[in-house]
KOLGU-4560 file (N, C-alpha, C; in nm, 3 decimals, padded with zeros to 5 digits):
<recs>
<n_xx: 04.802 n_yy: -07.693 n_zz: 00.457 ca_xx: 04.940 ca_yy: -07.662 ca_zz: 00.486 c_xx: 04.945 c_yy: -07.548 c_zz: 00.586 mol: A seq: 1 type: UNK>
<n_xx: 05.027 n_yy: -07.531 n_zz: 00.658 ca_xx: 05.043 ca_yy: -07.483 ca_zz: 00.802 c_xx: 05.199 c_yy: -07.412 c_zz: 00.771 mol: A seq: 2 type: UNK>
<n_xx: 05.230 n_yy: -07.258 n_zz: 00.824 ca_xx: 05.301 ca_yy: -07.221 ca_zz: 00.827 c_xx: 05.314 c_yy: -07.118 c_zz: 00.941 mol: A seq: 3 type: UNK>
<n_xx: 05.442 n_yy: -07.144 n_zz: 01.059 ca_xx: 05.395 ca_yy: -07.078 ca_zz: 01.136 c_xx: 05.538 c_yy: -06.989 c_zz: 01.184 mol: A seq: 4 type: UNK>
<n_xx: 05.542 n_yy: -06.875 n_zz: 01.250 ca_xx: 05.653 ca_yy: -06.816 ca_zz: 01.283 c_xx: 05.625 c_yy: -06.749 c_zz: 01.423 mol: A seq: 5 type: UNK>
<n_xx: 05.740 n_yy: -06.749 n_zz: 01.457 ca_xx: 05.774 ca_yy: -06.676 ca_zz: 01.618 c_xx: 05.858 c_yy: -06.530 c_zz: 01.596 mol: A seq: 6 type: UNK>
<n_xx: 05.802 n_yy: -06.465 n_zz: 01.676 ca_xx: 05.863 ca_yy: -06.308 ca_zz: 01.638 c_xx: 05.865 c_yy: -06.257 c_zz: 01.803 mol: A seq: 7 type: UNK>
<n_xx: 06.003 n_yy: -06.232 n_zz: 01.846 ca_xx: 05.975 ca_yy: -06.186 ca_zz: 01.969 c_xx: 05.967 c_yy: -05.988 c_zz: 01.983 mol: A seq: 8 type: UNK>
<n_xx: 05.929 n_yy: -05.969 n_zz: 02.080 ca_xx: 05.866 ca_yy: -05.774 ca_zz: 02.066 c_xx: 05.899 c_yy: -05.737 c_zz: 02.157 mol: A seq: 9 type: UNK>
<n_xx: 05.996 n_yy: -05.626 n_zz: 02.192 ca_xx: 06.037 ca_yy: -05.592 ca_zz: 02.284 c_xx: 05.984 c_yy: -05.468 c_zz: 02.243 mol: A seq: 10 type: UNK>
<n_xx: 06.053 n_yy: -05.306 n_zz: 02.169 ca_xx: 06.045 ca_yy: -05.202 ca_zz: 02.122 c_xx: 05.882 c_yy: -05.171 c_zz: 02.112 mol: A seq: 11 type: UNK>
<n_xx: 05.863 n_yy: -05.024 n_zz: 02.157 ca_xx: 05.732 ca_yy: -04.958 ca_zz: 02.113 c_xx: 05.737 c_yy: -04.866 c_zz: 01.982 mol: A seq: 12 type: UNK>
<n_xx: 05.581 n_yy: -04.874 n_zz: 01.953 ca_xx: 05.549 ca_yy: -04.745 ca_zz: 01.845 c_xx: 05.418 c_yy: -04.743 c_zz: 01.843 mol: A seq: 13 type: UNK>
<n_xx: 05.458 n_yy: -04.589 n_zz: 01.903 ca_xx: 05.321 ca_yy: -04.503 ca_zz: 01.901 c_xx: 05.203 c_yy: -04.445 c_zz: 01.803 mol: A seq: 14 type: UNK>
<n_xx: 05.268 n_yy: -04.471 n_zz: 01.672 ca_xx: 05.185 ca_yy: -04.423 ca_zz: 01.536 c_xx: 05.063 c_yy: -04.522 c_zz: 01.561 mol: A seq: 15 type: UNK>
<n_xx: 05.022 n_yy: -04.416 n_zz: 01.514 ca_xx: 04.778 ca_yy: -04.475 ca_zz: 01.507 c_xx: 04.790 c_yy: -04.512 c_zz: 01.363 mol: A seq: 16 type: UNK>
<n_xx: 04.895 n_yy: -04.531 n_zz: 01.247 ca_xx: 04.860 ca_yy: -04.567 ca_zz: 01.100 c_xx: 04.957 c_yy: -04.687 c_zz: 01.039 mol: A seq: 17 type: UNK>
<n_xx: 05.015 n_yy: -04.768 n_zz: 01.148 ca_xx: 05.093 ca_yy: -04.891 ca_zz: 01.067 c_xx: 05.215 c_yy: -04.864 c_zz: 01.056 mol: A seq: 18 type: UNK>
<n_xx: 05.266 n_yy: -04.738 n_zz: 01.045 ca_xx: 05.420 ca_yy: -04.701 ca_zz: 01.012 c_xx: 05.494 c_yy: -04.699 c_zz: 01.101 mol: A seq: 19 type: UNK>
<n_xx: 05.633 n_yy: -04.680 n_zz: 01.063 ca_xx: 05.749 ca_yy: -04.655 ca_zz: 01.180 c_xx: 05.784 c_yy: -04.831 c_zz: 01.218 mol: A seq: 20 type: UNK>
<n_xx: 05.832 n_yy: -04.787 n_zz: 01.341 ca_xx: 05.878 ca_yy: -04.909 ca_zz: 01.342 c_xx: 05.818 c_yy: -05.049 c_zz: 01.423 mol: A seq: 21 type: UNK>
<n_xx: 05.830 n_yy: -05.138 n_zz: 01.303 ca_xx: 05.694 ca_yy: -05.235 ca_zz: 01.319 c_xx: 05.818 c_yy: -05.369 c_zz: 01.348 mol: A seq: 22 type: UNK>
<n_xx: 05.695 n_yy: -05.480 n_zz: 01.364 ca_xx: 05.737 ca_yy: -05.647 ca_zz: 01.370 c_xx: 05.655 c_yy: -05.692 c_zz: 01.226 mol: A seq: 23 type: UNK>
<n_xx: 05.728 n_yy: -05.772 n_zz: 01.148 ca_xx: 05.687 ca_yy: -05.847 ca_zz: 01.055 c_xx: 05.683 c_yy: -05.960 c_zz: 01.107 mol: A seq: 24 type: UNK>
<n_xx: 05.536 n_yy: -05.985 n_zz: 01.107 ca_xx: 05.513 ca_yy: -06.153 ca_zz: 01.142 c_xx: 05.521 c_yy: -06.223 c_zz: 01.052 mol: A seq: 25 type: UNK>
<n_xx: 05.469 n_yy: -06.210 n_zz: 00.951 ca_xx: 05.443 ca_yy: -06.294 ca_zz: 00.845 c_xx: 05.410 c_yy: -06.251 c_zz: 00.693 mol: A seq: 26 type: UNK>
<n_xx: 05.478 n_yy: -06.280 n_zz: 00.595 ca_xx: 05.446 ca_yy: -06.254 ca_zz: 00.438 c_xx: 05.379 c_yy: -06.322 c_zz: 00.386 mol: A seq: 27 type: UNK>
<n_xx: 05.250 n_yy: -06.322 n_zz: 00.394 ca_xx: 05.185 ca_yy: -06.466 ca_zz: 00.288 c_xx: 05.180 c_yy: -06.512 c_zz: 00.206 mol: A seq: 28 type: UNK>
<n_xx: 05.158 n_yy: -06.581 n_zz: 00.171 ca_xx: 05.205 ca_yy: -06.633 ca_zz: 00.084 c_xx: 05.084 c_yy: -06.698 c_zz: 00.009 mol: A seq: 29 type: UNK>
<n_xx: 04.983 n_yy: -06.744 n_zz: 00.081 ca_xx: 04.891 ca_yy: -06.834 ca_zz: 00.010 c_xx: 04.717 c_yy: -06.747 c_zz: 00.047 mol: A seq: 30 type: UNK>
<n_xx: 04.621 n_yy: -06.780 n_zz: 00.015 ca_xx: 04.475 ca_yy: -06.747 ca_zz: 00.068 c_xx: 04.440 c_yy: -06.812 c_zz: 00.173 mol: A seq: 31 type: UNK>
<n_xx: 04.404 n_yy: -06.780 n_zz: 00.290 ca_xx: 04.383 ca_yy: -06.854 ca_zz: 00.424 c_xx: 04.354 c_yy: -06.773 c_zz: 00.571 mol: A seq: 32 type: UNK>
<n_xx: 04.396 n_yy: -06.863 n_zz: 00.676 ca_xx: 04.361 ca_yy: -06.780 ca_zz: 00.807 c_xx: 04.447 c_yy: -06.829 c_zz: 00.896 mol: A seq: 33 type: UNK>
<n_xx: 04.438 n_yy: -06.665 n_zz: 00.926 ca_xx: 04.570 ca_yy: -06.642 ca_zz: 01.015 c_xx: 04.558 c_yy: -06.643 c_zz: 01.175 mol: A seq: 34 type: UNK>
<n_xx: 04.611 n_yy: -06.690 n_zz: 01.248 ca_xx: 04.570 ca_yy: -06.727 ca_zz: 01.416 c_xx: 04.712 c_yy: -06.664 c_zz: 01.495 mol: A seq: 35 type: UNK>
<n_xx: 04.672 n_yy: -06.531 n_zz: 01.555 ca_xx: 04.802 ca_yy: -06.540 ca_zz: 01.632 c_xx: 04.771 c_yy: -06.502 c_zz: 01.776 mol: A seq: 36 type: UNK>
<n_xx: 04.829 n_yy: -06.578 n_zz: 01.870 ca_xx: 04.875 ca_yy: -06.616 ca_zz: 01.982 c_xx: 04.963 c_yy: -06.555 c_zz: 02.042 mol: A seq: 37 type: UNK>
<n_xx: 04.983 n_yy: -06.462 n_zz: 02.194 ca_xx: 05.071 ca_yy: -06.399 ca_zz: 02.239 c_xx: 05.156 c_yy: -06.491 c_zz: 02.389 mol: A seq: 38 type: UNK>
<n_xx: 05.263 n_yy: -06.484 n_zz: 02.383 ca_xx: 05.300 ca_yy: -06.561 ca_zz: 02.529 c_xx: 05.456 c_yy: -06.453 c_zz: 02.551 mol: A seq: 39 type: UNK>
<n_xx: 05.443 n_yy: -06.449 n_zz: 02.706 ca_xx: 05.500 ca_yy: -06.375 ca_zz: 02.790 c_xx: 05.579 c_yy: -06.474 c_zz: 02.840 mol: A seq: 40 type: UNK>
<n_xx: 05.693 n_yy: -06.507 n_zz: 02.847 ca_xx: 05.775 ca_yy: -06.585 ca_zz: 02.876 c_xx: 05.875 c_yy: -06.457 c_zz: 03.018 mol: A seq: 41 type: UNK>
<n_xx: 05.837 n_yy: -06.388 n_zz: 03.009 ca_xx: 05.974 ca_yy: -06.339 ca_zz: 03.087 c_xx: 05.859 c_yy: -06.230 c_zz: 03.158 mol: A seq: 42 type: UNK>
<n_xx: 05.954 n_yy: -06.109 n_zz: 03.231 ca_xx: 05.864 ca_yy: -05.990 ca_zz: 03.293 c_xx: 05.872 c_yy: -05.906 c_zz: 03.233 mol: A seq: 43 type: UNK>
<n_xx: 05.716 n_yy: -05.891 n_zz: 03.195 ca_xx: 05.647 ca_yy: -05.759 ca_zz: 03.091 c_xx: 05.585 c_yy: -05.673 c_zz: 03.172 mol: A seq: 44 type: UNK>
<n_xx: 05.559 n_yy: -05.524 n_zz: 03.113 ca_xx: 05.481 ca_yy: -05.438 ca_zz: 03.207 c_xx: 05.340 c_yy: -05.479 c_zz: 03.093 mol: A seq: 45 type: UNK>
<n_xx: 05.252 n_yy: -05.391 n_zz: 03.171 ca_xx: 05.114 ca_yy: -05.375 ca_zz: 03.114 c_xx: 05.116 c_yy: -05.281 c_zz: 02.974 mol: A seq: 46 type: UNK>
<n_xx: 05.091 n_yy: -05.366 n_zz: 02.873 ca_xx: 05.114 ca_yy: -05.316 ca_zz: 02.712 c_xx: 04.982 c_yy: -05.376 c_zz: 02.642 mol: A seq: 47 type: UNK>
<n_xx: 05.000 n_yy: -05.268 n_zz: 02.548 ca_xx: 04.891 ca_yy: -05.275 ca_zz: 02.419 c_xx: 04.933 c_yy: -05.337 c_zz: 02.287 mol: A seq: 48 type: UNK>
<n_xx: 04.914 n_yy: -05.460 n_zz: 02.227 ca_xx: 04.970 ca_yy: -05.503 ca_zz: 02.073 c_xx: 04.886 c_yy: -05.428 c_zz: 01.994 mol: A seq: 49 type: UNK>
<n_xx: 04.876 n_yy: -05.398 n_zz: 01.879 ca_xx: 04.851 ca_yy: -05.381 ca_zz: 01.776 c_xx: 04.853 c_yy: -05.435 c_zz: 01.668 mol: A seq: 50 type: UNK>
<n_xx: 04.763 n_yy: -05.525 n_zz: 01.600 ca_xx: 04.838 ca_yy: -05.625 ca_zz: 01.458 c_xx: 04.765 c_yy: -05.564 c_zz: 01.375 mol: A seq: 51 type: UNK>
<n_xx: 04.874 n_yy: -05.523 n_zz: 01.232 ca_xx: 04.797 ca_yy: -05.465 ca_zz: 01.097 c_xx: 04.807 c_yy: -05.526 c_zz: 00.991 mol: A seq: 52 type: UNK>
<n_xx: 04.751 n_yy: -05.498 n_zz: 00.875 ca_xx: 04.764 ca_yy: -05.612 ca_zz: 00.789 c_xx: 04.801 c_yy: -05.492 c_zz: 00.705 mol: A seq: 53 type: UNK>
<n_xx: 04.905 n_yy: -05.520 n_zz: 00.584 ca_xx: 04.954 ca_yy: -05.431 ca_zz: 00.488 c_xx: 04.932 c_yy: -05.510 c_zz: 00.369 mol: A seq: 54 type: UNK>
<n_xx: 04.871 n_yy: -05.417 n_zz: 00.276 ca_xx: 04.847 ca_yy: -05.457 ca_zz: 00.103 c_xx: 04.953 c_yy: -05.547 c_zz: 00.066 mol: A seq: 55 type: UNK>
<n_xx: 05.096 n_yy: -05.533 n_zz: 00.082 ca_xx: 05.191 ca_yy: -05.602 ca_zz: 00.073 c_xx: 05.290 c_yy: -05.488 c_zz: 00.001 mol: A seq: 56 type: UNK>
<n_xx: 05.260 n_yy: -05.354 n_zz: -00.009 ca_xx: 05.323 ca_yy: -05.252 ca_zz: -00.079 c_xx: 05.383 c_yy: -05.160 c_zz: 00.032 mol: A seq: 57 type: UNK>
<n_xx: 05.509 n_yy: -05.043 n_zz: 00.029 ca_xx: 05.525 ca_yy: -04.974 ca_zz: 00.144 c_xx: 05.431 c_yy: -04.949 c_zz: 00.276 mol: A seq: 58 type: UNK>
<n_xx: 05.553 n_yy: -05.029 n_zz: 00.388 ca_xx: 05.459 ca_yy: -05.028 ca_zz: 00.512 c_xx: 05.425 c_yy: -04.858 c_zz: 00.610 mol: A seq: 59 type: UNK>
<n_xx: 05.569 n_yy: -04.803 n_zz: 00.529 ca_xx: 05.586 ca_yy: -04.651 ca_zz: 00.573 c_xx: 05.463 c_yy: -04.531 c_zz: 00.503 mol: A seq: 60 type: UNK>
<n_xx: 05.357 n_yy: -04.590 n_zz: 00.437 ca_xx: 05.270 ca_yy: -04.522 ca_zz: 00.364 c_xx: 05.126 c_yy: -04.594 c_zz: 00.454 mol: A seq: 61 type: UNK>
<n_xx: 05.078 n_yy: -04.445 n_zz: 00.515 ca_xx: 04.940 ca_yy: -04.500 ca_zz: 00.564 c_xx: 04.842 c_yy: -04.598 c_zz: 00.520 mol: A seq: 62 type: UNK>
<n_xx: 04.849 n_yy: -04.553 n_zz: 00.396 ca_xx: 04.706 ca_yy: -04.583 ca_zz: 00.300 c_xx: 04.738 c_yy: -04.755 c_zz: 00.267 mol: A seq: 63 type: UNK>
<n_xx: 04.838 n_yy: -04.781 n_zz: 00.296 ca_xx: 04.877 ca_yy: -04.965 ca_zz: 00.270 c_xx: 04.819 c_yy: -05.021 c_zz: 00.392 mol: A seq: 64 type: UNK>
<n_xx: 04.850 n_yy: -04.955 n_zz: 00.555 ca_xx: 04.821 ca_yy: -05.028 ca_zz: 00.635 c_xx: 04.625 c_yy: -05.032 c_zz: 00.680 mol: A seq: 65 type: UNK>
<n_xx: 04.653 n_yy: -05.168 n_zz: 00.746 ca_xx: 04.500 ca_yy: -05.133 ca_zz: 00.791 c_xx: 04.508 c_yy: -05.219 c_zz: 00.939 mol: A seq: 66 type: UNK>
<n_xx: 04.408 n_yy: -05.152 n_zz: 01.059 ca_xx: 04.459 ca_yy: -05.148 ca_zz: 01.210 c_xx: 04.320 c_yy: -05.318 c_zz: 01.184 mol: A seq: 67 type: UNK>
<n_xx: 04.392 n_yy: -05.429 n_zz: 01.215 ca_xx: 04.334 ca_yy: -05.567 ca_zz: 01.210 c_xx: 04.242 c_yy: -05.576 c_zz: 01.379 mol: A seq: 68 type: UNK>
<n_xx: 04.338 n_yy: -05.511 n_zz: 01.466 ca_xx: 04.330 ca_yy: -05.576 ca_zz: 01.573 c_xx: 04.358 c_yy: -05.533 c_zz: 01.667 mol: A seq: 69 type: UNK>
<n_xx: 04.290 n_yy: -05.475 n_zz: 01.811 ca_xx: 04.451 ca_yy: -05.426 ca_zz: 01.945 c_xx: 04.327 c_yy: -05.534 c_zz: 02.012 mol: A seq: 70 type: UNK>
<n_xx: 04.486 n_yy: -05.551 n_zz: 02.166 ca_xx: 04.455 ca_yy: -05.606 ca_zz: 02.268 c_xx: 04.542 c_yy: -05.574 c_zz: 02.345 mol: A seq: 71 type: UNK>
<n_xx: 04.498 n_yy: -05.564 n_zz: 02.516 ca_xx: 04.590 ca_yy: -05.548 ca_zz: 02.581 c_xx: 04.662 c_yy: -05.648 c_zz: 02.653 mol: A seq: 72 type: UNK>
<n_xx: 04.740 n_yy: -05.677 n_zz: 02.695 ca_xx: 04.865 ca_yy: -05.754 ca_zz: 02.750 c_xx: 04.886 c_yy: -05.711 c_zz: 02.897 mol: A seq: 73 type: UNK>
<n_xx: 04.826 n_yy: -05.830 n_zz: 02.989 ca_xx: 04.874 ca_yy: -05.742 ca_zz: 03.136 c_xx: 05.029 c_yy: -05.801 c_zz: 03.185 mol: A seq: 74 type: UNK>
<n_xx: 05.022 n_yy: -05.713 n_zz: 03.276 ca_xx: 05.156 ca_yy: -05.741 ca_zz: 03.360 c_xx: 05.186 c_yy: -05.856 c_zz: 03.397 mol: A seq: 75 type: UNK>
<n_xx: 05.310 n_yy: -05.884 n_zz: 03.343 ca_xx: 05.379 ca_yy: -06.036 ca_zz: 03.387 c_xx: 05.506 c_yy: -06.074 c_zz: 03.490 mol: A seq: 76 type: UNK>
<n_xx: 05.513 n_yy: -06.152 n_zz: 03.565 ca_xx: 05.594 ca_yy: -06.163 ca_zz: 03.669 c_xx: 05.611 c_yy: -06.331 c_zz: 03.627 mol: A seq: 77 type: UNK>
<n_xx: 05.831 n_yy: -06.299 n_zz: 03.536 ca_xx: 05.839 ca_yy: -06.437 ca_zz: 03.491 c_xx: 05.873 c_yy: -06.551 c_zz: 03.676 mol: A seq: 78 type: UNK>
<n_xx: 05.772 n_yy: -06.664 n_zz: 03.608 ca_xx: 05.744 ca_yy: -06.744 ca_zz: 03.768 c_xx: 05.837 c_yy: -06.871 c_zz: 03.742 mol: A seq: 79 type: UNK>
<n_xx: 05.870 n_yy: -06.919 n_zz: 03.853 ca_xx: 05.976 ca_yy: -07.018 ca_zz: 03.869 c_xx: 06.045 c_yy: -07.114 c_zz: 03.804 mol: A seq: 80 type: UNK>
<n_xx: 05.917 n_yy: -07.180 n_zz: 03.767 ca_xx: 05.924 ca_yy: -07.324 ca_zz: 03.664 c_xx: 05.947 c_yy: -07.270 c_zz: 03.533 mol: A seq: 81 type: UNK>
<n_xx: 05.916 n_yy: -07.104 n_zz: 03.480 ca_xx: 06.009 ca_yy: -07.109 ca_zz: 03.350 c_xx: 05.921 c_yy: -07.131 c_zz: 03.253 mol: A seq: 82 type: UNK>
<n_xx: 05.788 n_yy: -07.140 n_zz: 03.256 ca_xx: 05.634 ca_yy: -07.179 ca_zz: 03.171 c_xx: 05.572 c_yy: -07.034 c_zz: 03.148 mol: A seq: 83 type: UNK>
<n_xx: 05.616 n_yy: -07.045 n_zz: 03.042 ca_xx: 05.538 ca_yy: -06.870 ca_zz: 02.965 c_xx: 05.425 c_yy: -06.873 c_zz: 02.976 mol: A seq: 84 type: UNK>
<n_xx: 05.365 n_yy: -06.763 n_zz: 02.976 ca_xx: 05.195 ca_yy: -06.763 ca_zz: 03.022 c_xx: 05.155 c_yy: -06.733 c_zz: 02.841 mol: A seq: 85 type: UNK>
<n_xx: 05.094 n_yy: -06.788 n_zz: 02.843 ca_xx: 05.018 ca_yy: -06.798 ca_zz: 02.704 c_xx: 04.877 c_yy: -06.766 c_zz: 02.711 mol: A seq: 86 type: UNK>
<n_xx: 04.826 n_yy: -06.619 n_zz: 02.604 ca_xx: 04.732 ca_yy: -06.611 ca_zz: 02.654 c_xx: 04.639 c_yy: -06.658 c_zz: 02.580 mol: A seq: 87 type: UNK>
<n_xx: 04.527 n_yy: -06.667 n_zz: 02.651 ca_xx: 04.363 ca_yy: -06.768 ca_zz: 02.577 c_xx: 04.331 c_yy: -06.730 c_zz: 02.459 mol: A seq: 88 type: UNK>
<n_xx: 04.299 n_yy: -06.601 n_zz: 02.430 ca_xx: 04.278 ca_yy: -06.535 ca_zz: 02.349 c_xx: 04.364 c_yy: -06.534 c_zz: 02.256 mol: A seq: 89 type: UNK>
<n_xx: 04.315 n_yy: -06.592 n_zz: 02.146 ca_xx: 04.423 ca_yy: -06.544 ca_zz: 01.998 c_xx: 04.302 c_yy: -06.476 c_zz: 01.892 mol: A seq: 90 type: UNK>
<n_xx: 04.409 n_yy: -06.455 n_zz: 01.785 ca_xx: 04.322 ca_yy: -06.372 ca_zz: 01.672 c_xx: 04.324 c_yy: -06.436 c_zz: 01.537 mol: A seq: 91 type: UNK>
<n_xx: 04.226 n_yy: -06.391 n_zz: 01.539 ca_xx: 04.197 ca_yy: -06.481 ca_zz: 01.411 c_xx: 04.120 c_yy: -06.406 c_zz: 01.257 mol: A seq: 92 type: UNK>
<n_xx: 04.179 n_yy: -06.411 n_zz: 01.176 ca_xx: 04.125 ca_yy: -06.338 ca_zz: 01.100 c_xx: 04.168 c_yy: -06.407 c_zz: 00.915 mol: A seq: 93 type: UNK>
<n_xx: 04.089 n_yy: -06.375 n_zz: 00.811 ca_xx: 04.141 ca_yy: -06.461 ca_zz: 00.682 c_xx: 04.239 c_yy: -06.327 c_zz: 00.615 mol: A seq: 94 type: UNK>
<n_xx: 04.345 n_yy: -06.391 n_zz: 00.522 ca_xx: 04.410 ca_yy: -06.328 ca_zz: 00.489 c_xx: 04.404 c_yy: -06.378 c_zz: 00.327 mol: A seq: 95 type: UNK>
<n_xx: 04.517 n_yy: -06.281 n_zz: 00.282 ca_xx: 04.515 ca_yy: -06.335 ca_zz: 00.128 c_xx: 04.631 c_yy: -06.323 c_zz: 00.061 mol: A seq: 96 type: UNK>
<n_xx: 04.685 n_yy: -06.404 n_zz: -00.056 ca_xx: 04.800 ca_yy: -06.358 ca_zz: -00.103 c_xx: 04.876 c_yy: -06.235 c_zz: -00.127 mol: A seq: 97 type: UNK>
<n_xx: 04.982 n_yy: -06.168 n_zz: -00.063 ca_xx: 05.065 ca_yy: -06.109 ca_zz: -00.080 c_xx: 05.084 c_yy: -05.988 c_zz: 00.022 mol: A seq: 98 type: UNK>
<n_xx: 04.978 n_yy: -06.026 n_zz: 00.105 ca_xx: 04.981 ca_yy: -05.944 ca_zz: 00.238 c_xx: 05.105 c_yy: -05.951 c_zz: 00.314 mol: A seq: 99 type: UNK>
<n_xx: 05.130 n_yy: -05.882 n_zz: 00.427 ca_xx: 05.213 ca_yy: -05.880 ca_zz: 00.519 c_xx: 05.089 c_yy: -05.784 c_zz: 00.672 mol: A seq: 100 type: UNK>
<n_xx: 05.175 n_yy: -05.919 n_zz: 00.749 ca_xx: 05.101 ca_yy: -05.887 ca_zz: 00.873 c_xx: 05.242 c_yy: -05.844 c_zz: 01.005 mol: A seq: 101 type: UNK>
<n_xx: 05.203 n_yy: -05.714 n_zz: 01.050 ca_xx: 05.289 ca_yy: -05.650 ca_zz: 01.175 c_xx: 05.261 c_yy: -05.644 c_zz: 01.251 mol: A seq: 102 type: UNK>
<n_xx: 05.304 n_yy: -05.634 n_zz: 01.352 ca_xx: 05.237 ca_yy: -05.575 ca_zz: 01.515 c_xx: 05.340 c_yy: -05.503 c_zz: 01.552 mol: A seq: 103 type: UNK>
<n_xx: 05.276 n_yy: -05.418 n_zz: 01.620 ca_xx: 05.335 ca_yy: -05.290 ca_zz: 01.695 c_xx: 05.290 c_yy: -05.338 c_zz: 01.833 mol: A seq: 104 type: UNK>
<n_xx: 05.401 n_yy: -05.239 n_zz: 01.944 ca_xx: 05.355 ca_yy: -05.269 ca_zz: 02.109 c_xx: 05.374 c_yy: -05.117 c_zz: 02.141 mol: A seq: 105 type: UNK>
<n_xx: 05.239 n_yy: -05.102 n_zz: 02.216 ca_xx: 05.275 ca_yy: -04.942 ca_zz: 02.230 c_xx: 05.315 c_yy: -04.923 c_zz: 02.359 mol: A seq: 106 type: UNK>
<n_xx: 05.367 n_yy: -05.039 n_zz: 02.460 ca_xx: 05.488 ca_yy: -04.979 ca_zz: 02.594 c_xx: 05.630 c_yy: -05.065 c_zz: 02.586 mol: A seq: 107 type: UNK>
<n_xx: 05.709 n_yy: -05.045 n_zz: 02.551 ca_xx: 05.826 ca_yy: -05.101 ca_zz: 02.518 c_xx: 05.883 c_yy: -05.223 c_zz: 02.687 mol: A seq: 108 type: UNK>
<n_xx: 05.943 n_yy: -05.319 n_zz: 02.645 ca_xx: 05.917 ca_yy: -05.436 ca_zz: 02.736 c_xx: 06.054 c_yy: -05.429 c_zz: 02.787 mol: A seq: 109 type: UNK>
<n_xx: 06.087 n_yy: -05.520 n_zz: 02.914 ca_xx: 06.210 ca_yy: -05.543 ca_zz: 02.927 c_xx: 06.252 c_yy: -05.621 c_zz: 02.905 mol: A seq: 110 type: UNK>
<n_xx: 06.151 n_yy: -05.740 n_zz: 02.885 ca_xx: 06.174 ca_yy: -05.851 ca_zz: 02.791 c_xx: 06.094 c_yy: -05.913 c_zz: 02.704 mol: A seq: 111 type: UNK>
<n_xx: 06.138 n_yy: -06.007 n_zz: 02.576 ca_xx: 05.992 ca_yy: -05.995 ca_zz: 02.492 c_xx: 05.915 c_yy: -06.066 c_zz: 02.540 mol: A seq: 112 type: UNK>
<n_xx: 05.776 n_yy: -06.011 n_zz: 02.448 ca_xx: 05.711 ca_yy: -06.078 ca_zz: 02.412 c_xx: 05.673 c_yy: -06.140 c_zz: 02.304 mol: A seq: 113 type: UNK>
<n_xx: 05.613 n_yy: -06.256 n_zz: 02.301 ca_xx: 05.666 ca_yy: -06.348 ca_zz: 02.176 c_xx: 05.495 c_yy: -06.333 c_zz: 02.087 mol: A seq: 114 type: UNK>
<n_xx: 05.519 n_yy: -06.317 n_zz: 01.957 ca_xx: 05.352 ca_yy: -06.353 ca_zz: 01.866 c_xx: 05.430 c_yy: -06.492 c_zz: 01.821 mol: A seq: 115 type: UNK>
<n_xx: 05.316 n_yy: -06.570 n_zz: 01.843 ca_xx: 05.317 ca_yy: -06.721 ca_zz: 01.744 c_xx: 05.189 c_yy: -06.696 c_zz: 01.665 mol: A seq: 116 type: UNK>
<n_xx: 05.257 n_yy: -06.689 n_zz: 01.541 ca_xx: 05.175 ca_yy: -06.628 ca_zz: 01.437 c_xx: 05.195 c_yy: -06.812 c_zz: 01.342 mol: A seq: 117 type: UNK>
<n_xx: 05.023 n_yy: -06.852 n_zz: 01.314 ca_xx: 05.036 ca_yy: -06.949 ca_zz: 01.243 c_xx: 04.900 c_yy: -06.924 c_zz: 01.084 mol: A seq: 118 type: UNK>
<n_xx: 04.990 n_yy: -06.910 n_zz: 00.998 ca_xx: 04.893 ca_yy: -06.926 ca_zz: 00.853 c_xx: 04.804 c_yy: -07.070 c_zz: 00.799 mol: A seq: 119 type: UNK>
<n_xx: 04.696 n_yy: -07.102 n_zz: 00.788 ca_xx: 04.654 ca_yy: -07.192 ca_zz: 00.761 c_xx: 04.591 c_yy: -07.181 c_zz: 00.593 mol: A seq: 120 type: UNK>
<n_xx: 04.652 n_yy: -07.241 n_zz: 00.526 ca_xx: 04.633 ca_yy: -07.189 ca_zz: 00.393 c_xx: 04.470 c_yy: -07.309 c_zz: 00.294 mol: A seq: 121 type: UNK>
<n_xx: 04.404 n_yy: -07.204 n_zz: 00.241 ca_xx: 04.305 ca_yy: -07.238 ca_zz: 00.179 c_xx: 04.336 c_yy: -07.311 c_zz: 00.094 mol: A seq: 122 type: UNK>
<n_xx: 04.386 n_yy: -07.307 n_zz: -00.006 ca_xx: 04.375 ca_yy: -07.336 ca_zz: -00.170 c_xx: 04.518 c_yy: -07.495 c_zz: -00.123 mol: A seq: 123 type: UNK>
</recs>
């Protein structure tokens, strides 16, 4: 079973520990692995994601979050035909019941950028 969500990211945050203000991609729900995918549909500057994975308990408390993942995101110039650039690289990592997964962008966009965040569940 396959569960997947779109979260678009415009806003930054600068915290190095998970807190403040985040994107909730996804609440899990089941034991499995998680694949997420970034696409730039519009014009972005050159930004850093961040995806964390939280115990599933307060996200505003360090000690819940844990740093899964960064990558950087280059500069986008949205092009004619309207075809988001999707990049090659996704992430991939197993997750487990009752987590919650965020991403943070640490240069704020002028327009989003989108995570296609998809759960592939074990059990």
């Amino acid at each position: 079973m396959f569960t997947t969500t779109l979260t678009e990211m415009t806003h930054c945050n600068t915290c190095n520990d998970g807190t403040g203000a985040s994107y909730l991609l996804v609440e899990v729900k089941d034991y499995g692995q998680a694949i997420i995918k970034f696409m730039q549909p519009g014009t972005n500057t050159a930004s850093r994601v961040r995806i964390w994975l939280n115990n599933g308990k307060d996200q505003n408390d360090p000690a819940n979050n844990h740093l899964q993942h960064e990558e950087s995101l280059p500069a986008n110039t949205r092009n004619k035909t309207g075809i988001a650039r999707l990049h090659n690289n996704s992430v991939q990592f197993r997750v487990r019941k009752g987590m919650r997964i965020y991403a943070t962008l640490l240069v704020a966009q002028p327009e989003p950028i989108v995570a296609l965040t998809t759960i592939e569940s074990q059990t």
